[in-house]
C-alpha positions as CSV (number, residue, x, y, z in Angstrom):
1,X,0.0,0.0,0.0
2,X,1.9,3.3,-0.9
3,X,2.1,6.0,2.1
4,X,2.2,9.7,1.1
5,X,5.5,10.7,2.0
6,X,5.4,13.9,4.0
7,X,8.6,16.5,2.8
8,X,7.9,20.1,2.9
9,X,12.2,20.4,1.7
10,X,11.5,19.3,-1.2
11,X,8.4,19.5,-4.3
12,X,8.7,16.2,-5.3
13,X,5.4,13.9,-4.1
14,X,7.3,10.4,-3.8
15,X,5.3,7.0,-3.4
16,X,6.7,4.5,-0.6
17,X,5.6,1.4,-0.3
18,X,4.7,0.0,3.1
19,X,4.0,-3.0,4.7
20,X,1.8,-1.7,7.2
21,X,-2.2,-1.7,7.0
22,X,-3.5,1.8,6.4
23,X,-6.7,1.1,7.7
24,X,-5.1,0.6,11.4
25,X,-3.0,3.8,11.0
26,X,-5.0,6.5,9.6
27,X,-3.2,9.6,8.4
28,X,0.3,8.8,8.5
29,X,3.6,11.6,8.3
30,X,6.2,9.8,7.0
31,X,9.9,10.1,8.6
32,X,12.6,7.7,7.9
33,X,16.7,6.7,9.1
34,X,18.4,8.7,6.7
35,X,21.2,5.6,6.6
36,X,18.6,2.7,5.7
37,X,17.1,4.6,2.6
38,X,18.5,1.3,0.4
39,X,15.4,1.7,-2.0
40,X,15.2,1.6,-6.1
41,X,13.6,4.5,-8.0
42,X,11.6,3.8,-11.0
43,X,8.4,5.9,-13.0
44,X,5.2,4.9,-12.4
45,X,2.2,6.9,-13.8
46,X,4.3,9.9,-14.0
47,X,5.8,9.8,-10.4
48,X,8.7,8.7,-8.6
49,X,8.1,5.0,-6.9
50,X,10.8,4.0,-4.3
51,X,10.7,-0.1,-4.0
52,X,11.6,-1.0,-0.7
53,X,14.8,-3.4,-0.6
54,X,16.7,-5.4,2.3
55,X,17.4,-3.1,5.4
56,X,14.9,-0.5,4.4
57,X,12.7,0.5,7.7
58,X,10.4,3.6,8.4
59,X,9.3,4.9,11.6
60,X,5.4,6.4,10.8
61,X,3.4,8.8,13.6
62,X,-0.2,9.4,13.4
63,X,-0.6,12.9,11.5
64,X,-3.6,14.6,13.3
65,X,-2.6,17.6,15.0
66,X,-2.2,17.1,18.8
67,X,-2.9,14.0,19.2
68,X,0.3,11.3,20.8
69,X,3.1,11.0,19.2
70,X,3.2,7.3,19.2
71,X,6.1,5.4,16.5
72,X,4.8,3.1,14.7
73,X,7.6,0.9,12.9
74,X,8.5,-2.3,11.4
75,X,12.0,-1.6,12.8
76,X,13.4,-4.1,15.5
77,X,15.2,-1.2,16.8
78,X,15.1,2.3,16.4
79,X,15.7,5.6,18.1
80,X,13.5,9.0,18.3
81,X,14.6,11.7,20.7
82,X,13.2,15.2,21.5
83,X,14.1,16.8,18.0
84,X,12.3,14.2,16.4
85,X,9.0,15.0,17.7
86,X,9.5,18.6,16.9
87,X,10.0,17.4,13.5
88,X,7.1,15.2,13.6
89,X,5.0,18.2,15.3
90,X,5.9,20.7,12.0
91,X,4.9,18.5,10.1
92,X,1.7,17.6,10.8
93,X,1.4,21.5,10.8
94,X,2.5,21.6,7.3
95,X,0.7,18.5,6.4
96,X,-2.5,20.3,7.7
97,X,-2.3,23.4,5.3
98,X,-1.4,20.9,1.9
99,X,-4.1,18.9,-0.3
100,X,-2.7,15.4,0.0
101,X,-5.4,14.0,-2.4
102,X,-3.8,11.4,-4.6
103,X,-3.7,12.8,-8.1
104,X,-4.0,9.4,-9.7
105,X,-7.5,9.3,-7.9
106,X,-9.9,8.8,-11.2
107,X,-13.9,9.2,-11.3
108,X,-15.7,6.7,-13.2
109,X,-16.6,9.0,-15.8
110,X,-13.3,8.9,-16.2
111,X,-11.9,5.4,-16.5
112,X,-10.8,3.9,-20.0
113,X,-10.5,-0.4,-20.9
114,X,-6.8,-1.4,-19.5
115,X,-6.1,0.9,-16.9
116,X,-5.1,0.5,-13.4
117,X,-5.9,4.0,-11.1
118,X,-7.2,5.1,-7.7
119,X,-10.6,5.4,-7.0
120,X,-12.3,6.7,-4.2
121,X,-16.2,6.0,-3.9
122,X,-19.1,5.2,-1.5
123,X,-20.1,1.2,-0.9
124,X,-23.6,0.7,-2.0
125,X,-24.2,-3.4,-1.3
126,X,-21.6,-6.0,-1.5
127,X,-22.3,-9.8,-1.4
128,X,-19.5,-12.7,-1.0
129,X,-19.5,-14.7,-4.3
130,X,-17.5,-17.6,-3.4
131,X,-14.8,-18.5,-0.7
132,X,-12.0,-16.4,-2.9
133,X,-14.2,-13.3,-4.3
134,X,-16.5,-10.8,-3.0
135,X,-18.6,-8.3,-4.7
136,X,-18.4,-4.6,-4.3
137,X,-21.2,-2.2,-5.5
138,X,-19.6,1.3,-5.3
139,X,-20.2,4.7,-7.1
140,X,-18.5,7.9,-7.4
141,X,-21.6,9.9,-8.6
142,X,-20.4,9.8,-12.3
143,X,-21.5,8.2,-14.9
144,X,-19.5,6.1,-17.0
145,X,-18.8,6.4,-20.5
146,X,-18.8,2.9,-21.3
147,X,-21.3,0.4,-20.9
148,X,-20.6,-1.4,-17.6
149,X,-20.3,-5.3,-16.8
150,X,-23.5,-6.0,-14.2
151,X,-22.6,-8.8,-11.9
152,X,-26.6,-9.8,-10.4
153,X,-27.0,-11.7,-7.2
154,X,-30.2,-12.3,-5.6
155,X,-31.6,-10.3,-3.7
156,X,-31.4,-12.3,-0.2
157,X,-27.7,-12.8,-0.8
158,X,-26.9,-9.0,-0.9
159,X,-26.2,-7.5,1.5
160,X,-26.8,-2.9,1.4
161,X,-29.6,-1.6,-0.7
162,X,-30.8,-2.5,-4.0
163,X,-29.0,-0.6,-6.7
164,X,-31.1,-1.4,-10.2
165,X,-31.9,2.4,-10.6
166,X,-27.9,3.4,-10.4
167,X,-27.6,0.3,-13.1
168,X,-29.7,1.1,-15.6
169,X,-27.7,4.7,-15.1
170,X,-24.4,3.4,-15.7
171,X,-23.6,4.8,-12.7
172,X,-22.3,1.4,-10.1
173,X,-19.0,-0.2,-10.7
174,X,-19.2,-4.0,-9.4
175,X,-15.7,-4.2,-8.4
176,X,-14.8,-8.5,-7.6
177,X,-11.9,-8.3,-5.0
178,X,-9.8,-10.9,-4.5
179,X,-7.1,-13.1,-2.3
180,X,-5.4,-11.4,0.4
181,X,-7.9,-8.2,0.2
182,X,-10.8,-10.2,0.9
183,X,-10.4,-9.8,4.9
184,X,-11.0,-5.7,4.2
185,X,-14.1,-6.3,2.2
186,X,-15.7,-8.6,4.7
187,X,-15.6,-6.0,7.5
188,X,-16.7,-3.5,5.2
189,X,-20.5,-2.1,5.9
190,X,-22.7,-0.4,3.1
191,X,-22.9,3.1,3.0
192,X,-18.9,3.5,4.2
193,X,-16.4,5.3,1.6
194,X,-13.6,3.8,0.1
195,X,-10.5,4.3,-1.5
196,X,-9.2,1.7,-3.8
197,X,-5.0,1.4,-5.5
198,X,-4.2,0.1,-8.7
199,X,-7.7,-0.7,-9.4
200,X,-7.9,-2.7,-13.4
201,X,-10.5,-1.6,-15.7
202,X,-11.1,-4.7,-18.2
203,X,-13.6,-5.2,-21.3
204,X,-15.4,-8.3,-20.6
205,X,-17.6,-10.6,-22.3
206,X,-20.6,-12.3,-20.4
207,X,-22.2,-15.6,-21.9
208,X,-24.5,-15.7,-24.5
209,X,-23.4,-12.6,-25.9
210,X,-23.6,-12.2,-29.4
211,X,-20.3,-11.1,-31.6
212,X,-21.4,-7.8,-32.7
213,X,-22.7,-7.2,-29.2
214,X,-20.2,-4.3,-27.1
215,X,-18.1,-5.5,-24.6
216,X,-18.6,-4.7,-20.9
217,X,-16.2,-2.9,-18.7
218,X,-15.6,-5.0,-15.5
219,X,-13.2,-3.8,-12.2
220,X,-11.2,-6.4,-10.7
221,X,-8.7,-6.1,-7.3
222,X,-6.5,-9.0,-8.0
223,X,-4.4,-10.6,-4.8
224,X,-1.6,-9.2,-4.2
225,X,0.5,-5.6,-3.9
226,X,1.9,-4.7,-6.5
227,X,2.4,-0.8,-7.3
228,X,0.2,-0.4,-3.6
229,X,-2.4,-2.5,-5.0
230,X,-5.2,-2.4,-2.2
231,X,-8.2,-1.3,-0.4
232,X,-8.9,0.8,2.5
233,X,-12.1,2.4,4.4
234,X,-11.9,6.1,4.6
235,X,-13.6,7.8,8.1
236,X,-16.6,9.7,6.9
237,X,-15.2,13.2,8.3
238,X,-12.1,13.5,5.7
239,X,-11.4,16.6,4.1
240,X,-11.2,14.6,0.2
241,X,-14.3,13.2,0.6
242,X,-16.3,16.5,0.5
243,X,-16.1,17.0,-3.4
244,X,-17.6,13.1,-3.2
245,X,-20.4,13.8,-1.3
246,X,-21.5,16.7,-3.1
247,X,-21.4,14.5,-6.4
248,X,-23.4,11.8,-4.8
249,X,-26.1,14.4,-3.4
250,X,-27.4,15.1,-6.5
251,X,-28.9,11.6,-6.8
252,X,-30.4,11.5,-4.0
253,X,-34.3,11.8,-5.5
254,X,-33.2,8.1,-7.0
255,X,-36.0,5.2,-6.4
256,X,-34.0,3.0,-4.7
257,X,-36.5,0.9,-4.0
258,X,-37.9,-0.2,-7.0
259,X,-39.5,-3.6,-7.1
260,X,-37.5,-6.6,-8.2
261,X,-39.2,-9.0,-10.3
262,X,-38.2,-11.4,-13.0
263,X,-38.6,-8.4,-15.7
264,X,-36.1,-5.9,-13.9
265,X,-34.0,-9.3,-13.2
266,X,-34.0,-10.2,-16.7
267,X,-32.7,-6.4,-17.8
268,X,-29.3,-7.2,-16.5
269,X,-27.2,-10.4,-16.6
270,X,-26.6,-13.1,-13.8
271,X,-23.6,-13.2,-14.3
272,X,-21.1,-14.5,-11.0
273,X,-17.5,-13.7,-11.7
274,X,-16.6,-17.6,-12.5
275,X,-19.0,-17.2,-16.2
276,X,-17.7,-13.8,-16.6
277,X,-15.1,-14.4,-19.9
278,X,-12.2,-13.0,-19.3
279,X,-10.1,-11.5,-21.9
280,X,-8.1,-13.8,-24.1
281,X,-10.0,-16.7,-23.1
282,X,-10.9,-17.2,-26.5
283,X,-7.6,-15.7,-27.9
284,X,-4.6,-16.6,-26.2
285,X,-2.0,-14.3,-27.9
286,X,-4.0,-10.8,-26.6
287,X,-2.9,-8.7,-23.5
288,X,-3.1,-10.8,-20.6
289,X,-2.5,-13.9,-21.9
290,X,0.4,-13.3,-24.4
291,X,1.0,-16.8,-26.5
292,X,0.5,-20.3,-26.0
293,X,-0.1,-21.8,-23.0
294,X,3.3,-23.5,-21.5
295,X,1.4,-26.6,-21.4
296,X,-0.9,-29.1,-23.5
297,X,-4.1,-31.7,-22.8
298,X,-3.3,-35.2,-24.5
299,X,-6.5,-36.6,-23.1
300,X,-9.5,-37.4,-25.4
301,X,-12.2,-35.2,-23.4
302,X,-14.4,-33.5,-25.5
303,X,-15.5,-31.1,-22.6
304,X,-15.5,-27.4,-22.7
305,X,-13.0,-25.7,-20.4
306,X,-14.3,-24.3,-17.4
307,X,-13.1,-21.7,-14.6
308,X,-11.6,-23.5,-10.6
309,X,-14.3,-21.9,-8.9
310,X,-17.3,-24.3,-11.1
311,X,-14.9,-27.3,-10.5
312,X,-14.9,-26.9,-6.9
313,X,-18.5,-26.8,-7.0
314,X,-19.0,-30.2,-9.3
315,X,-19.8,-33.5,-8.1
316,X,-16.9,-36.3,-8.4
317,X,-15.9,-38.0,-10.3
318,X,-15.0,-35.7,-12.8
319,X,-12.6,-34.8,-15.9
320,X,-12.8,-31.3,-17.0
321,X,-10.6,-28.8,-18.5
322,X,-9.2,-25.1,-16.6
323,X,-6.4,-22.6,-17.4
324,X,-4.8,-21.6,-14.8
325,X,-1.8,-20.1,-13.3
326,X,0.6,-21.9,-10.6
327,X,0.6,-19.4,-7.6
328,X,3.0,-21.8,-5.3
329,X,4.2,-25.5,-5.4
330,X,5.3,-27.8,-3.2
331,X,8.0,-29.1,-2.1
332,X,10.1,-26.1,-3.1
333,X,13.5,-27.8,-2.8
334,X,12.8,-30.2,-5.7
335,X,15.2,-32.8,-5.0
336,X,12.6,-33.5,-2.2
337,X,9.7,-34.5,-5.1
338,X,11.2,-37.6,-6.1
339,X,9.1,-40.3,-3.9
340,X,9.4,-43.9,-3.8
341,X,5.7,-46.0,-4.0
342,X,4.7,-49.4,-3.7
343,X,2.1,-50.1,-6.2
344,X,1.4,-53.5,-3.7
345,X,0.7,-52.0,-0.8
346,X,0.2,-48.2,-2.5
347,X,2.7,-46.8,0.3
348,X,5.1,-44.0,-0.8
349,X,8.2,-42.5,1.1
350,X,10.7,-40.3,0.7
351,X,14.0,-41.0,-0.7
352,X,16.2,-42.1,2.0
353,X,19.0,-39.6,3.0
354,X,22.6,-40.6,1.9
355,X,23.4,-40.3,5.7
356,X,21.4,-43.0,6.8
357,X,22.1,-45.1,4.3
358,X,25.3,-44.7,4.8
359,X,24.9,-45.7,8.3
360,X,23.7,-49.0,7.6
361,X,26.2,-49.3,5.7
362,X,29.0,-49.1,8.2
363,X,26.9,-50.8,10.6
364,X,26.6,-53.7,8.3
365,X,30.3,-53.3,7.3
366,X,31.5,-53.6,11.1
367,X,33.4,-56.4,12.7
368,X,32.1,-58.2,9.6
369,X,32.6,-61.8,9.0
370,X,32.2,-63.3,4.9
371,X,29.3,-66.0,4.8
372,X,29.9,-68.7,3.5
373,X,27.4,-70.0,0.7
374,X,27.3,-73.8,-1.5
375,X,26.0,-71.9,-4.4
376,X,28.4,-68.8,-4.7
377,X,32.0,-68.1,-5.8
378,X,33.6,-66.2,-3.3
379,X,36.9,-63.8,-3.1
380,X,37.9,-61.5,-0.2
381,X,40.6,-59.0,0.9
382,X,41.0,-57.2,3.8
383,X,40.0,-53.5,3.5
384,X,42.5,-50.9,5.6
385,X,40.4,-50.5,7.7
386,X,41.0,-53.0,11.1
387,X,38.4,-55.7,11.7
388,X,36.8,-55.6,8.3
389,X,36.7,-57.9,5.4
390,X,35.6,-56.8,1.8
391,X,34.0,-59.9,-0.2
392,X,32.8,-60.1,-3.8
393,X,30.2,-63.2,-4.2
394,X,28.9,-64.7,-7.8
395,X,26.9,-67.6,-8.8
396,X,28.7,-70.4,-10.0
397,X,26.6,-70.7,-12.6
398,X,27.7,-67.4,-13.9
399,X,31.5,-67.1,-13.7
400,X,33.4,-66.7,-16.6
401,X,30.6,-64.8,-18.1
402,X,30.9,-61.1,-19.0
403,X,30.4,-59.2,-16.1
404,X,27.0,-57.6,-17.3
405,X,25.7,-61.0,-17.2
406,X,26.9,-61.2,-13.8
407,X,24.9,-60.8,-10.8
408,X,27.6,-59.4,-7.8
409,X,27.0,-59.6,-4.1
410,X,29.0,-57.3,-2.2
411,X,29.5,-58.0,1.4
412,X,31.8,-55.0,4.1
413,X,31.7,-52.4,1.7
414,X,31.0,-48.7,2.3
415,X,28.5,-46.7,0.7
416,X,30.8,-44.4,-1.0
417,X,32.8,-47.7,-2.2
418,X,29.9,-49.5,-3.5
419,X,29.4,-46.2,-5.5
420,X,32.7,-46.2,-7.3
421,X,31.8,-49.8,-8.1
422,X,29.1,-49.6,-9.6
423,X,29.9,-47.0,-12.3
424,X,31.5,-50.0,-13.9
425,X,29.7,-53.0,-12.9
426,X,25.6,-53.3,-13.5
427,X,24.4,-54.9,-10.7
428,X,25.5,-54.9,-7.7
429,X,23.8,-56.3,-4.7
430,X,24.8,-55.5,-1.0
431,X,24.0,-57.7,1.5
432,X,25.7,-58.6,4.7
433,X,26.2,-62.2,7.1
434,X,24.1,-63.4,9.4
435,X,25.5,-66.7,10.7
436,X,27.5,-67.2,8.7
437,X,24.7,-67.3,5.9
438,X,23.9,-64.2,3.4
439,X,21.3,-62.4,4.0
440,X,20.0,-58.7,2.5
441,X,20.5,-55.3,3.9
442,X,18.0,-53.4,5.7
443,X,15.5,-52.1,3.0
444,X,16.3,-48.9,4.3
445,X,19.0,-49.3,2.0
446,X,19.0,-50.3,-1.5
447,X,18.7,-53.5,-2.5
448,X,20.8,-53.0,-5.8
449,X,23.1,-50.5,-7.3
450,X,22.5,-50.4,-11.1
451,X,25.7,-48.0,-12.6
452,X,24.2,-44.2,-11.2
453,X,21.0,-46.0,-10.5
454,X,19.7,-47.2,-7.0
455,X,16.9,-49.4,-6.4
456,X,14.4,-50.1,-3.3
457,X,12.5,-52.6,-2.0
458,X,9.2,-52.3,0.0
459,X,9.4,-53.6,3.8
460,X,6.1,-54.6,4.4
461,X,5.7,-56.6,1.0
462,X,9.2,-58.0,0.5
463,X,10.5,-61.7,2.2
464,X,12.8,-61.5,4.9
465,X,15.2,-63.3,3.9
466,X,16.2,-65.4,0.5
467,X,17.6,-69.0,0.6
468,X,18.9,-71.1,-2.4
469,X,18.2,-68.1,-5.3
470,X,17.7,-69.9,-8.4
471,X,19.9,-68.2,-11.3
472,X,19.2,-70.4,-13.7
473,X,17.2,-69.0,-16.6
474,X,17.4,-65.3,-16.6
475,X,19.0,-63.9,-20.2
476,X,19.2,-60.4,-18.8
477,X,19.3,-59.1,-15.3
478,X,17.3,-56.3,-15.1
479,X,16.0,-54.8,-11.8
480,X,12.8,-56.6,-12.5
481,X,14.7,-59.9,-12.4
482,X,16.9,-59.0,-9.6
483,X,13.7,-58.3,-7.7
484,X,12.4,-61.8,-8.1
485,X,15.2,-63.9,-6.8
486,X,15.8,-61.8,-4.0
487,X,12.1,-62.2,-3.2
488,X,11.7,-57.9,-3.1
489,X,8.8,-56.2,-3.7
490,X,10.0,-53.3,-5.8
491,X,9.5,-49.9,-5.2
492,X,8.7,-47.6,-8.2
493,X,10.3,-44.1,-8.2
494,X,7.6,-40.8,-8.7
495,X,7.2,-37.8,-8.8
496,X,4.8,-35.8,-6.6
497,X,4.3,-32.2,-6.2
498,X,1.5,-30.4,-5.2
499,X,0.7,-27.3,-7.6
500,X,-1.8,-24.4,-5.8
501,X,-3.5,-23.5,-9.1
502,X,-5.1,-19.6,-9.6
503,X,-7.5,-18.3,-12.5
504,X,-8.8,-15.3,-10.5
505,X,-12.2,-16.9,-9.8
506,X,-10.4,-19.1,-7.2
507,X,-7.4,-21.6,-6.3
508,X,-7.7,-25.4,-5.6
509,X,-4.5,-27.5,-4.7
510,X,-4.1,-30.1,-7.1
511,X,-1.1,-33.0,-7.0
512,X,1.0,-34.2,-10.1
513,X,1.9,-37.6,-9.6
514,X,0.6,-40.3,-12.0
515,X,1.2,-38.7,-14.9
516,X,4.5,-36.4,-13.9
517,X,6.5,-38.4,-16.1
518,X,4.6,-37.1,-19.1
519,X,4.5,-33.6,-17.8
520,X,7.9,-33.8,-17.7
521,X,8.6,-35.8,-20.7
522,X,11.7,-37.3,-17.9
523,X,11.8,-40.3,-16.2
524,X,11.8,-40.4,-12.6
525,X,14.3,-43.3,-12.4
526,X,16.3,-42.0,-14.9
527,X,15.9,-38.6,-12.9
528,X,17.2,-40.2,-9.6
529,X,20.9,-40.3,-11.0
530,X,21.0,-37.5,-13.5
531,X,21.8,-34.4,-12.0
532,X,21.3,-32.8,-15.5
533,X,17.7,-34.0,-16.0
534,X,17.5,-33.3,-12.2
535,X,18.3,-29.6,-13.6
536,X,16.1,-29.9,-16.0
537,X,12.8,-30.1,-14.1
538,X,14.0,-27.5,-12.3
539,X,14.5,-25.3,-15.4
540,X,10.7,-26.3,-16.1
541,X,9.7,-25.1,-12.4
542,X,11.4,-21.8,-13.0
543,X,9.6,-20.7,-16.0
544,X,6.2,-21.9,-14.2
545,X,6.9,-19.6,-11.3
546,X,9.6,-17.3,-12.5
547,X,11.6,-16.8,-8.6
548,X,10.3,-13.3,-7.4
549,X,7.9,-12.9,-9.6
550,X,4.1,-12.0,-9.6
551,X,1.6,-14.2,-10.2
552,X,0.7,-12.0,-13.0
553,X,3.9,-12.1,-14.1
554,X,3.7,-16.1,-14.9
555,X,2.6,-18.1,-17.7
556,X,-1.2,-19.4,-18.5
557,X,-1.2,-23.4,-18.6
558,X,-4.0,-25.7,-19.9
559,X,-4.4,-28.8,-17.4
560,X,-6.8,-31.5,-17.5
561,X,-8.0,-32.1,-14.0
562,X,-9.5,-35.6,-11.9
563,X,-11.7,-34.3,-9.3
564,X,-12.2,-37.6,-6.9
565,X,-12.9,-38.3,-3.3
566,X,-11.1,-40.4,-0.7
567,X,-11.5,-41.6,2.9
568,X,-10.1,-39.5,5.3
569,X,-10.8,-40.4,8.7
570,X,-14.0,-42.0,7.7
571,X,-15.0,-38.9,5.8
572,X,-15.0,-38.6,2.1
573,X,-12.5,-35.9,0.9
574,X,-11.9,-34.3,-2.4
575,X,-9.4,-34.2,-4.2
576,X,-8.0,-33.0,-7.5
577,X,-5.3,-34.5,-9.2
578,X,-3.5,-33.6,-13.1
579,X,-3.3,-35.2,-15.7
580,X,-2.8,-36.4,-19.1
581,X,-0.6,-32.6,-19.4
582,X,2.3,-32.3,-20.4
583,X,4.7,-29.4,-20.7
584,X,4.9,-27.8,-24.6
585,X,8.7,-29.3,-25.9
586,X,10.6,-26.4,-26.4
């Protein structure tokens, strides 16, 4: 929210942006640490906007005349002293004698398709459209130039008076707030005057509308705050609303209470802000949705895309179709997305850490004595390390074959040395004794080393323990095959991230798991020991949510969507899930 900085030195009106809420402060004078101005200066709307930057802090004071001087900072430290408040007293004196009216303020009369301005105006009704949007009827008094979007709602669900006569006017702006404003509008009571930042003025179509019909203009206060973007109650007794209220007493002989009936109802269109089409919906490369989407629908649905805020109000099961834009994802450190799932038991875990896998490791590798198996060829050497014995074990029926063909137990080795190993040898399989007889490692650890490639086995579904492995038979040893005569229920590397999806008429958090190796176009097991298609994904993540950027800032994608329910706690939940999308190949 930009704060009118207070400098009678100088004639330059500069905007700084604050964190604080205005509606808690009031009036504010403005006075800052001369050595923590670390702030960047750019034009905006033909004035100087300061963008606040690490170690930037402001000390703000109430600007009514006598009233306490009480700091109000977001500072963890700072320091006023006697001067200061002289300082703070002048100028609230000088403040007092200036017009601090913003000049970007624009009337509706005014207001032009594409623009984002200040306007200041009087709540007529509001009503709460969904969870993510509310509805503001406001006016200024003026009467606007364009036709204007009319966004209906029955009459029990509004709340302020009826405003039909100020609509067949032109004279109410429905103004569909959004996200992080949405706690201002709820406390907001009809009648009270408002001041809205970096408002946006779009030409909208509503449905049904015919293709030589005009275009609607519609007001939207998008989440966020960017450029001060914001809202804020103004007390009834300020000196810039008196222009305002002389504007709106000029209507005052309107019938506001003209009956509603279906005729009057049918005059203007029901139209809530999910069937409101935006612009570009039907052409992707205007304005706000410049090009293609960054992603593509393989499925075969025939179904006509629809906005979040009608999918969370369908009835699972469901496929449908939505644009939307990723405002978050999770987990952020990616390396964290790659899962391991049983597709027996449907479990999935994380990726064990290298730490504790290399702790079984050692643990396994201590005081270790070689087994001793009819079956297997065996060769040992002492490692330098006291007390522990390095052995290499192979199936008699396999010696003197090439050592791809080979199936390699490796008994006292550490992690880090099975590693090396295994950038030259296919499969390796650690296991450790137990008696004198081989056993496996702890699942916790893999149950085979495949060149970069590691592989793990499910605890709950796998045997305990293999006797008399049969090697007979097997022309190549994959993982699959390994798996078998070591009696291990594989586990299958996946993805799974969970996108928080926005297309202005609300958000829903869907997961990307089934299909993630399509979205990709990348493997997840060939993922697990690639750093460069590791990189990859993370190239793809950046240019869905460009780091520091707005969400207006970030690319439209098509998705296909499952919307399903589950048992949770004996209670079905819903859930939404993507799929068949994958990411346009660049």
């Amino acid at each position: 929210m930009p704060v009118e900085k207070v400098n009678n030195s100088s004639d330059l009106d500069t905007k700084v942006p604050s964190c604080l809420q205005l509606t808690s402060i009031g009036q504010l004078t403005l006075t800052s640490d001369p050595s923590h101005r670390c702030v960047k200066a750019e034009a905006f709307r033909d004035s100087i906007t300061l963008i606040n930057t690490f170690g930037w802090s402001t000390v703000t004071f109430n600007g009514i005349i006598d009233s306490p001087i009480v700091p109000r900072t977001s500072s963890k430290s700072f320091f006023y002293g006697e001067a200061d408040k002289r300082r703070v007293q002048e100028l609230r004196q000088w403040a007092a004698n200036q017009s601090l009216c913003s000049d970007l303020n624009t009337s509706l009369s005014s207001v032009q398709p594409h623009m984002y301005f200040d306007f200041t105006c009087q709540l007529l009704a509001k009503a709460v459209m969904h969870s993510g949007c509310i509805l503001l009827k406001v006016w200024d008094g003026t009467r606007c130039q364009l036709p204007l979007l009319q966004v209906a709602v029955p009459p029990d669900e509004l709340e302020g008076e009826c405003t039909l006569a100020k609509d067949k006017m032109n004279l109410t702006a429905n103004v569909l707030v959004y996200d992080n404003h949405l706690e201002v509008a709820r406390d907001l009571k009809p009648g009270a005057f408002l001041r809205f930042y970096n408002l946006r003025a779009l030409l909208q179509k509503v449905p049904g509308q015919l293709p030589d019909q005009p275009e609607h203009l519609g007001f939207h206060l998008h989440g966020g705050t960017v450029y001060g973007r914001g809202l804020r109650s103004l007390p009834a007794e300020t000196p810039d609303l008196l222009s305002l209220k002389s504007v709106l007493e000029k209507h005052v002989d309107l019938d506001e209470h003209e009956e509603v009936n279906d005729g009057t109802l049918l005059e203007i269109w029901y139209t809530p802000p999910e069937s409101i089409v935006l612009p570009n919906d039907e052409n992707p490369g205007a304005e706000e949705n410049a090009g293609p989407a960054y992603t593509v629908q393989t499925c075969e649905h025939n179904t006509q895309r629809i906005t979040l805020a009608q999918v969370k109000r369908s009835t699972p099961p469901l496929s449908c179709h939505v644009r939307a834009r990723v405002k978050k994802y999770l987990p952020q450190q990616l390396y964290q997305c790659l899962k391991l799932f049983c597709s027996k038991c449907k479990t999935m875990k994380d990726v064990p850490d290298d730490s504790a896998v290399a702790n079984i490791f050692l643990e396994s590798a201590r005081d270790n004595q070689p087994c001793d198996e009819q079956w297997a060829a065996t060769s040992s050497a002492n490692s330098r390390e006291p007390g522990r014995t390095i052995s290499m074990h192979v199936s008699k029926d396999m010696v003197g074959k090439s050592s791809h063909m080979q199936l390699i137990f490796i008994e006292g080795m550490t992690l880090d040395e099975i590693s090396v190993l295994s950038r030259d040898h296919k499969n390796l399989v650690p296991v450790r004794s137990e008696n004198s007889k081989m056993t496996r490692m702890d699942l916790t650890a893999p149950f085979l080393f495949s060149g970069k490639k590691r592989y793990y086995g499910c605890k709950q579904c796998s045997r305990n323990t293999f006797e008399n492995p049969v090697f007979t038979g097997v022309e190549t040893w994959d993982e699959q095959a390994v798996a078998a005569v070591l009696g291990v229920q594989m586990m299958q590397y996946r993805f799974l991230i969970q996108f928080e999806l926005d297309d202005v008429t609300d958000t829903i958090e869907a997961l990307l798991w089934e299909d993630a190796e399509r979205f990709f176009h990348i493997s997840a097991v060939d993922a697990s020991g690639c750093q460069d298609l590791q990189d990859r994904i993370q190239t793809i993540m950046d240019t869905i949510q460009p780091p520091e950027s707005s969400l207006e800032e970030r690319p439209w994608m098509d998705f296909c969507l499952s919307v399903y329910t589950v048992k949770d706690n004996d209670r079905n939940k819903v859930c939404y899930q993507i799929t068949n999308t994958e990411i346009v190949k660049q």
